[in-house]
FIVEX-547005 format. One record per residue (C-alpha): x, y, z. Coordinates in Angstrom, 2 decimals. Example, Ala and Ser with C-alpha at 12.3 -4.5 7.8 and 13.67 -1.06 7.14 Angstrom:
        c1        c2        c3
     12.30     -4.50      7.80
     13.67     -1.06      7.14
***
This chain:
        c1        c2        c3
    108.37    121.71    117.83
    107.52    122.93    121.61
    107.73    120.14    124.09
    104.05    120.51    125.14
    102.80    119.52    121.59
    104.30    116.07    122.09
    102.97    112.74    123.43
    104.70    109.55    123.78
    102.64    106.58    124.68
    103.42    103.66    126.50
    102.24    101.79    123.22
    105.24    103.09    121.72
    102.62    105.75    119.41
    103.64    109.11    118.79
    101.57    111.96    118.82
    101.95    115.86    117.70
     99.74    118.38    117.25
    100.26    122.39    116.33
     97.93    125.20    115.65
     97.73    126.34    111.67
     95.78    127.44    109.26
     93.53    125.61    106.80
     96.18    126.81    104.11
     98.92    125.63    105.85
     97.85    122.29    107.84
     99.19    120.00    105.17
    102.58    121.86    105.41
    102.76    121.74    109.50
    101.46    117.91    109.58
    103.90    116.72    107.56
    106.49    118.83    109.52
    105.07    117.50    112.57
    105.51    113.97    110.76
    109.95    114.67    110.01
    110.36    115.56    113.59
    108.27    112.23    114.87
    110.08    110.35    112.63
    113.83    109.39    114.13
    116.88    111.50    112.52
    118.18    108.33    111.70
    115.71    108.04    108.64
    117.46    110.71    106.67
    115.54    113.08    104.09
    112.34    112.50    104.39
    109.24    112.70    101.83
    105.79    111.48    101.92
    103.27    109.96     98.95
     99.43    110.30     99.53
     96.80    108.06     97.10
     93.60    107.43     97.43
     92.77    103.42     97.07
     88.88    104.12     95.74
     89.35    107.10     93.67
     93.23    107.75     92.64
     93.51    111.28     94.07
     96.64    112.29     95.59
     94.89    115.42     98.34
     93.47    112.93    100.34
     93.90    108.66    101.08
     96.55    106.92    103.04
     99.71    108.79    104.12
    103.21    106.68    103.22
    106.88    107.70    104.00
    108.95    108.04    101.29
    113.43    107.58    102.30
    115.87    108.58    100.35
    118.47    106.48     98.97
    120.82    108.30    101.33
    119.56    106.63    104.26
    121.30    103.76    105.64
    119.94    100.35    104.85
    119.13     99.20    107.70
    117.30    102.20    109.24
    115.07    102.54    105.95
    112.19    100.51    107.63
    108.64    102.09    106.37
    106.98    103.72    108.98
    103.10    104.01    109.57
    102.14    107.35    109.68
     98.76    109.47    109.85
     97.55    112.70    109.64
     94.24    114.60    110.91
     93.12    117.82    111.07
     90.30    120.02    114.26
     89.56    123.12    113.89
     92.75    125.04    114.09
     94.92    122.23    114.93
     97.23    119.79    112.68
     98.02    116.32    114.31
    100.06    113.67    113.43
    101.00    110.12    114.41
    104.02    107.48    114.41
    102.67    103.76    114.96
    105.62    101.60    116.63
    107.81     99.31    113.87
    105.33     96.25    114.98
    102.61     97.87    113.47
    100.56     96.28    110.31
     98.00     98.99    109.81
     97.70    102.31    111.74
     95.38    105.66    111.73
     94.21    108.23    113.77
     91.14    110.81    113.87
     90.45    114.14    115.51
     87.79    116.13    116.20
     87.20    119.68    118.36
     84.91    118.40    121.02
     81.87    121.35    120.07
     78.18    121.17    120.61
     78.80    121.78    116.95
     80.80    118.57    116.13
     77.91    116.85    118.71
     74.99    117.78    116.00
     77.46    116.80    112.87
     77.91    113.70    114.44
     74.30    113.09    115.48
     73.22    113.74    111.80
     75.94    111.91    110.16
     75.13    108.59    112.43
     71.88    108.70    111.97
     68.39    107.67    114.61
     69.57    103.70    114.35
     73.50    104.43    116.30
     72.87    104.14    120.02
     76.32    106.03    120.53
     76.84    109.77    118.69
     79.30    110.93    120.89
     82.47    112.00    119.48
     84.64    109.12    120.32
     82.34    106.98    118.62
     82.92    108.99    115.57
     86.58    109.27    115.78
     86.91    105.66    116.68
     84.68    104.95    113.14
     87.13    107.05    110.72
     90.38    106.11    112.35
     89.09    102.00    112.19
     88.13    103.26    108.47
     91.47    104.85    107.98
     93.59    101.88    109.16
     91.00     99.84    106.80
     92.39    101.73    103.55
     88.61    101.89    102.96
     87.28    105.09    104.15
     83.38    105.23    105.31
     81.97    102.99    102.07
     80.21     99.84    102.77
     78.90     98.81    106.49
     81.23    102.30    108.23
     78.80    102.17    111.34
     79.59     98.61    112.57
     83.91     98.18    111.28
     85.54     95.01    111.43
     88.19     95.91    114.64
     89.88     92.33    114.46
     93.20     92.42    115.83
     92.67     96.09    116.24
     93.98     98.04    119.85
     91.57    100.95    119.57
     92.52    104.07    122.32
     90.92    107.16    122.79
     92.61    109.90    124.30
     91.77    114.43    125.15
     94.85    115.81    123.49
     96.47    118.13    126.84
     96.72    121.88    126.73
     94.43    122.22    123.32
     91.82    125.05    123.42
     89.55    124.45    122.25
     89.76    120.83    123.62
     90.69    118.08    121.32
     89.51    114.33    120.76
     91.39    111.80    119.05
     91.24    108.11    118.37
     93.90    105.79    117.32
     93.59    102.38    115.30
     96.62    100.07    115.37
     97.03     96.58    114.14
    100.39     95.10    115.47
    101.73     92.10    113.01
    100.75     88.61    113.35
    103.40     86.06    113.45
***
């Protein structure tokens, strides 16, 4: 993975993005995932289900260890996936994490007008953020954009925003992270 496509946060999340293809962006996420993920964890697989509808292309991401891996090091990680444009991106949450998702999108006067018209009149904000911020709150949720999507519960959430660096065109992406209550 080059160095450039690589962001550690000071909230301990870890970000990577590559270009790809839409063919090939499931392949290079989940690549992007292994090489997030520590060495420690062994061989690495991953399990994706939908909670609403069963399917297995779409739904929450989950880490799946081997039996190789050493006990103690075979702590499930929080992982998410989300694909702009040409770009794959994927995302560590810390160990402390309880629920955990991101969302991308190509900042476009074209993604401006999809989000405008999938908001609707009634949303003061349509920028992108505010759209990102939506799916990756719905994403953490397990729940996807059913029920009340424009106004999510954020409870306990940390919610950051941040312009992925060196992307052309440029990228947006939100994170949603709920860090365990004790």
């Amino acid at each position: 993975m080059d160095a450039e496509s690589v962001l550690a946060r000071p909230d301990g999340v870890r970000i990577a993005w590559t270009t790809t293809t839409a063919s090939h962006r499931r392949e290079a996420s989940r690549q992007l995932l292994r090489e997030l993920i520590e060495p420690t964890q062994g061989e690495i697989g991953f399990q994706q289900q939908c909670p609403i509808c069963a399917a297995r292309d779409h739904g929450p991401l989950y880490v799946q260890l081997t039996d190789t891996v050493p006990a103690p090091s075979r702590t499930p990680r929080l992982v998410s996936v989300s694909y702009a444009g040409p770009f794959a991106i994927a995302a560590v949450a810390p160990s402390e994490s309880s629920a955990f998702a991101i969302d991308a999108e190509i900042d476009s006067d074209r993604t401006r007008a999809a989000v405008k018209e999938a908001l609707g009149p009634d949303t003061p904000d349509h920028s992108i953020r505010a759209w990102t911020r939506l799916e990756a709150i719905a994403k953490a949720h397990q729940t996807g954009l059913r029920g009340e999507w424009t106004e999510p519960d954020t409870t306990d959430f940390e919610i950051t925003d941040l312009q992925l660096p060196r992307t052309e065109p440029s990228v947006i992406v939100s994170i949603a992270r709920r860090r365990h209550l004790c």
